[in-house]
C-alpha positions in Angstrom: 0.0 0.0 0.0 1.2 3.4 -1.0 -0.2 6.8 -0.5 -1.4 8.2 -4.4 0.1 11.5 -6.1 -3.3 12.0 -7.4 -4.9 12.0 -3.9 -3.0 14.7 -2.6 -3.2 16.6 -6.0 -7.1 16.2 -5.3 -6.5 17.3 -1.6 -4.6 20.2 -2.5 -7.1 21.6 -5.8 -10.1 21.3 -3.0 -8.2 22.6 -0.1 -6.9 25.8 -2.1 -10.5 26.3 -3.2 -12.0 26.2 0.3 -9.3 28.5 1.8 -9.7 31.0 -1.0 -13.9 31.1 -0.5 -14.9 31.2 3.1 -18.6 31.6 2.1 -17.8 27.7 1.3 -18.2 27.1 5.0 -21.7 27.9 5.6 -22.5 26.0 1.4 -24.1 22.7 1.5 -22.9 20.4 -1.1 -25.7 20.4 -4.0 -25.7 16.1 -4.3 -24.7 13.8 -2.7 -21.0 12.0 -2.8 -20.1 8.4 -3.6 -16.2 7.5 -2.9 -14.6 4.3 -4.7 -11.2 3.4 -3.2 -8.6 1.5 -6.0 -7.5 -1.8 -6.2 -6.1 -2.8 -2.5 -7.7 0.3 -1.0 -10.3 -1.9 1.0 -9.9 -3.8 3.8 -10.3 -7.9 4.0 -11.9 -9.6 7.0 -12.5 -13.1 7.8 -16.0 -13.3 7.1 -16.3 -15.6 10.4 -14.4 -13.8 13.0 -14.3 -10.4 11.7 -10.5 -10.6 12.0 -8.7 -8.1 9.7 -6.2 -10.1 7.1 -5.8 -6.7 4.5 -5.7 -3.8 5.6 -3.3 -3.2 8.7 0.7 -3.5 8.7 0.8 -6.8 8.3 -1.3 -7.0 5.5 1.6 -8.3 3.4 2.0 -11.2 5.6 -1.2 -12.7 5.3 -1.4 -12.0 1.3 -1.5 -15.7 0.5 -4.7 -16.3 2.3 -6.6 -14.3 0.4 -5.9 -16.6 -3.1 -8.9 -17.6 -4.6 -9.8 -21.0 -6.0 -10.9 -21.4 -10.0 -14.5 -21.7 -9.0 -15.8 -20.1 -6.4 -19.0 -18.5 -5.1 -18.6 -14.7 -4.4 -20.7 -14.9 -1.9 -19.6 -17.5 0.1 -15.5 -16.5 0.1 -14.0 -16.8 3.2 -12.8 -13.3 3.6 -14.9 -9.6 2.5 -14.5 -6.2 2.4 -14.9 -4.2 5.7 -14.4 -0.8 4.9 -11.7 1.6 3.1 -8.2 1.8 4.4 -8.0 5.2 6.1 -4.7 5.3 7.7 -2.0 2.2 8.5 -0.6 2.7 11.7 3.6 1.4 11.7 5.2 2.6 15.2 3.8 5.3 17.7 3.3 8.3 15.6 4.3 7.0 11.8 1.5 6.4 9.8 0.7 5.5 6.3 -2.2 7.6 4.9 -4.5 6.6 2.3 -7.7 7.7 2.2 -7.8 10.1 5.2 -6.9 13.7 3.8 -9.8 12.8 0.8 -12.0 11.8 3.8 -11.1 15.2 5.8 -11.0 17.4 2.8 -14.3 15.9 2.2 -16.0 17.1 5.4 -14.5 20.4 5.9 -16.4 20.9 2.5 -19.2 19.9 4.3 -19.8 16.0 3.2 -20.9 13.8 6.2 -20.7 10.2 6.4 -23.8 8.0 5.3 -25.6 11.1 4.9 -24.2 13.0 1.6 -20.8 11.1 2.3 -21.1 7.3 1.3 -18.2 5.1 1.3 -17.9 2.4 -0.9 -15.5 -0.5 -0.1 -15.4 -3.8 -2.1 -13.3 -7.3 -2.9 -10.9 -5.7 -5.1 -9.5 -9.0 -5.6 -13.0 -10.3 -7.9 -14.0 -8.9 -11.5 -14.5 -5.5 -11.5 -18.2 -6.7 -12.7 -19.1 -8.1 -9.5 -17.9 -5.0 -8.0 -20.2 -2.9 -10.3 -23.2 -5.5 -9.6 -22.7 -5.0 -5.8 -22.1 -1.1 -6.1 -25.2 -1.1 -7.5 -26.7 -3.2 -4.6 -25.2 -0.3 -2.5 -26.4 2.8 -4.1 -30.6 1.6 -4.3 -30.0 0.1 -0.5 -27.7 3.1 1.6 -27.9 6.4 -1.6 -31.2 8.8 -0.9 -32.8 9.0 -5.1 -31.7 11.8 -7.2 -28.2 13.2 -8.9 -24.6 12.0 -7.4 -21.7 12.2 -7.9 -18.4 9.7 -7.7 -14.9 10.4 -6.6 -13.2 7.1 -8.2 -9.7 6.2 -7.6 -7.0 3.6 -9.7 -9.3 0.4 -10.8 -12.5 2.4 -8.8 -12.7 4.1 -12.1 -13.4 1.1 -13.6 -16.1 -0.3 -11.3 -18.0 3.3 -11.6 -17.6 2.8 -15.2 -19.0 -0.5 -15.6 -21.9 0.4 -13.1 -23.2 3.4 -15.1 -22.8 0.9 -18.7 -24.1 -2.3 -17.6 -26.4 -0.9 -15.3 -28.0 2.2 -17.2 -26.6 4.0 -14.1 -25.0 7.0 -16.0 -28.6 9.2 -16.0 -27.8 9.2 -12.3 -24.6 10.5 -12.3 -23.6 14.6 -12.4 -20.2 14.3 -11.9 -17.7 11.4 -12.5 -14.0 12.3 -11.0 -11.4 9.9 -12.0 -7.6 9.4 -9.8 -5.3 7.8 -11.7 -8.0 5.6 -12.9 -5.8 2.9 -16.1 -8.9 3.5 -18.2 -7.1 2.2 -20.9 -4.9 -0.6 -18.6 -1.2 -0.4 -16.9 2.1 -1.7 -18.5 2.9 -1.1 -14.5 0.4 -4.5 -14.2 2.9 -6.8 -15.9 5.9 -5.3 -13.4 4.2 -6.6 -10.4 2.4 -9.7 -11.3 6.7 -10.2 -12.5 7.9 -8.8 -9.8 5.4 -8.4 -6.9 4.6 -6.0 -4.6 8.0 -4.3 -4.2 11.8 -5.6 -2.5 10.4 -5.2 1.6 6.6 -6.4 0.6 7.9 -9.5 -0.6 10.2 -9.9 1.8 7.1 -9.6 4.3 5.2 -12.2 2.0 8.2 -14.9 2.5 8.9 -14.3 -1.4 8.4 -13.1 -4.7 6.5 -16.3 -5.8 3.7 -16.5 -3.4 3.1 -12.9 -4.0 2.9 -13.5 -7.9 1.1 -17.0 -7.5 -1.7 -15.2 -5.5 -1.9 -12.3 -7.6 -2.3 -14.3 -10.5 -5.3 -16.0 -8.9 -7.3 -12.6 -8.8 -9.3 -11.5 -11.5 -9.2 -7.9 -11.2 -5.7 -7.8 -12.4 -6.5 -8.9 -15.8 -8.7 -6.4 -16.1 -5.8 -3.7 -15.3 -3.7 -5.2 -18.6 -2.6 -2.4 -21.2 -5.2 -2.4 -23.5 -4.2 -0.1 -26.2 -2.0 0.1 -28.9 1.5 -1.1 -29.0 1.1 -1.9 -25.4 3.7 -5.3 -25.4 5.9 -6.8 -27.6 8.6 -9.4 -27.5 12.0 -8.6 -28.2 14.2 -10.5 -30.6 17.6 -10.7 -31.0 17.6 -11.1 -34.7 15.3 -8.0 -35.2 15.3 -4.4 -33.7 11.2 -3.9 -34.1 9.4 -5.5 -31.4 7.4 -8.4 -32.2 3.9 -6.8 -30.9 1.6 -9.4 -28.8 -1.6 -9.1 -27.3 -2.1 -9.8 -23.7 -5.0 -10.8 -23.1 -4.1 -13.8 -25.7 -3.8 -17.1 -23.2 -1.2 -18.7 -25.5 0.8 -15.6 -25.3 1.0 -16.2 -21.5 2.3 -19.3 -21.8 6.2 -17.7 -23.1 6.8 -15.9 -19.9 8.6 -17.5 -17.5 7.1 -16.1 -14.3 3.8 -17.9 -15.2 3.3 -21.0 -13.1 3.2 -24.4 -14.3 -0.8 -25.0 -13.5 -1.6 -21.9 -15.5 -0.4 -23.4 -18.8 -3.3 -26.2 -18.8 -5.5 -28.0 -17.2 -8.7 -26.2 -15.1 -6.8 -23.1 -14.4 -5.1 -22.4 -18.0 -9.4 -22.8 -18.7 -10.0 -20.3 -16.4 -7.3 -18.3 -17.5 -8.4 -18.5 -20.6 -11.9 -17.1 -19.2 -10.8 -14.8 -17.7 -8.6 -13.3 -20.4 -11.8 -12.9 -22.2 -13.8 -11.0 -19.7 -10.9 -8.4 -19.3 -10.6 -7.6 -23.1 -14.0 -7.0 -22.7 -14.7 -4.8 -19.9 -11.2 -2.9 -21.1 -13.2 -1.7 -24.5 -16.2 -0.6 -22.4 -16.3 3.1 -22.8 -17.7 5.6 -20.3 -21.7 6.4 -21.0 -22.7 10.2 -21.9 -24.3 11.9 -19.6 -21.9 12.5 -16.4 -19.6 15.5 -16.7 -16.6 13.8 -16.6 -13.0 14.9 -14.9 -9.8 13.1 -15.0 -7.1 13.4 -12.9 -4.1 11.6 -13.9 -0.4 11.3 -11.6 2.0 13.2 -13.6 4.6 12.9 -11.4 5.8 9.8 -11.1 7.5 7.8 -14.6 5.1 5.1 -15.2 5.9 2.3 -18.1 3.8 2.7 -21.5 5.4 -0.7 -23.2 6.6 -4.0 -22.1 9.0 -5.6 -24.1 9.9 -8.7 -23.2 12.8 -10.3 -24.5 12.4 -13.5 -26.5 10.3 -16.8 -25.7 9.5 -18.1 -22.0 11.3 -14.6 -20.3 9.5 -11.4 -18.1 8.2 -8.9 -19.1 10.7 -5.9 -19.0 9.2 -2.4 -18.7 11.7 -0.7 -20.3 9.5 2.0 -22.3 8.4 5.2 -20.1 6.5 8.2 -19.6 5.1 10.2 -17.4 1.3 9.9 -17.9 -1.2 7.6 -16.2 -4.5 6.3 -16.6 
């Protein structure tokens, strides 16, 4: 877990605003707010006990608990979502932030909590269309009728999107902020599910490979794949233009060397295969017309554009870059 560029650029835009207009103060907001945290923004408990496994600082530890099975019943997993990660507590006074300047900022604007202020955590780990389905579910059971509007961060911006398209949602919706949302997919995907979560996460995880062999198990990752052009291509030594692939090809998947074994056939290369599918499809759903749409992107941190691997059954190497997101 990391604290977002695009957050505090968000913090900052509404923060300047409120400072500079004190009549703000005593200005009710006009609709009513929905925030969407990004992919491992939410925390996991054991459905059972309560217990929190994601979300705390030794989330990282417990990662390989949360791998899901080929077939499983979303409702029935053993962990669920139990609310956005607000702040990670290390030693004493050192904190991680994540969602708590948003959250502040928020009601010194004059948002409160389940009343114009609703908070909308999920199982980042499933298909960003069971996400939408139970967003959905949340917004007719907890959101008073009438106009909203969404503050979506990283893959949130894809659940919002798939809500308002698959759900005829988008008349509802006045406002649609986006935070670093990969609308079109991440090269920055193929890094970690080579590389993991970072040098001291894995370390925490006991290794690279458990990290990678439970991310791999997730669906929502897929759905974060680079989707446009020129996204990936395999470099060859007898030839200096990239041989271009598409990833969300399964056979493709089956040259990289980080892949595991079970993923190459059998029941899981099925579901891979499945799953591959889904993601190429939800990546070419567009936004509906309607919403007044505003996109934030992180423009300060170099993110990889292209992943060139280099020849057969090797990683992906993300040495293409720029400095746009989203």
């Amino acid at each position: 877990m990391r604290r977002f560029c695009s957050l505090c650029f968000l913090i900052l835009l509404l923060a300047s605003a409120h400072q500079s207009n004190p009549a703000w103060s005593s200005v009710k907001p006009d609709r009513p707010v929905i925030v969407i945290p990004g992919i491992l923004g939410s925390k996991l408990c054991e459905r059972t006990t309560g217990k929190v496994v994601w979300g705390d600082v030794w989330s990282y530890s417990r990662i390989r608990e949360l791998a899901l099975r080929e077939e499983y019943d979303p409702k029935q997993l053993p962990h669920v979502s139990c609310g956005l990660i607000e702040v990670v507590n290390l030693l004493g006074s050192f904190k991680i932030h994540q969602y708590d300047d948003l959250l502040n900022t928020l009601s010194r604007l004059g948002y409160e909590k389940d009343k114009n202020l609703f908070l909308f955590d999920y199982d980042w780990r499933l298909s960003n269309r069971e996400s939408a389905r139970r967003l959905d579910e949340f917004i007719k059971q907890r959101v008073p009728p009438g106009k909203i509007d969404i503050i979506a961060h990283s893959m949130g911006g894809i659940v919002a999107k798939l809500w308002m398209a698959e759900h005829n949602a988008a008349a509802r919706v006045a406002t649609f902020v986006t935070l670093g949302t990969p609308h079109r997919g991440s090269a920055s995907t193929f890094k970690t599910l080579d590389g993991g979560f970072g040098f001291w996460q894995n370390l925490a995880a006991h290794g690279v490979t458990g990290v990678r062999e439970t991310a791999l198990t997730f669906p929502s990752f897929y759905e974060l794949l680079p989707a446009y052009g020129r996204c990936c291509g395999f470099k060859s030594a007898r030839s200096k233009d990239d041989d271009l692939f598409d990833p969300f090809d399964s056979q493709v998947w089956k040259r990289f060397s980080w892949v595991p074994p079970s993923f190459v056939a059998g029941q899981r290369h099925a579901w891979l295969q499945r799953t591959l599918a889904d993601a190429n499809a939800i990546a070419q759903t567009e936004i509906p017309q309607g919403p007044n749409v505003i996109t934030i992107v992180t423009g300060l941190i170099p993110t990889p554009w292209r992943v060139p691997p280099h020849g057969s059954n090797t990683r992906p190497t993300s040495a293409h870059r720029d400095r746009a997101s989203g």
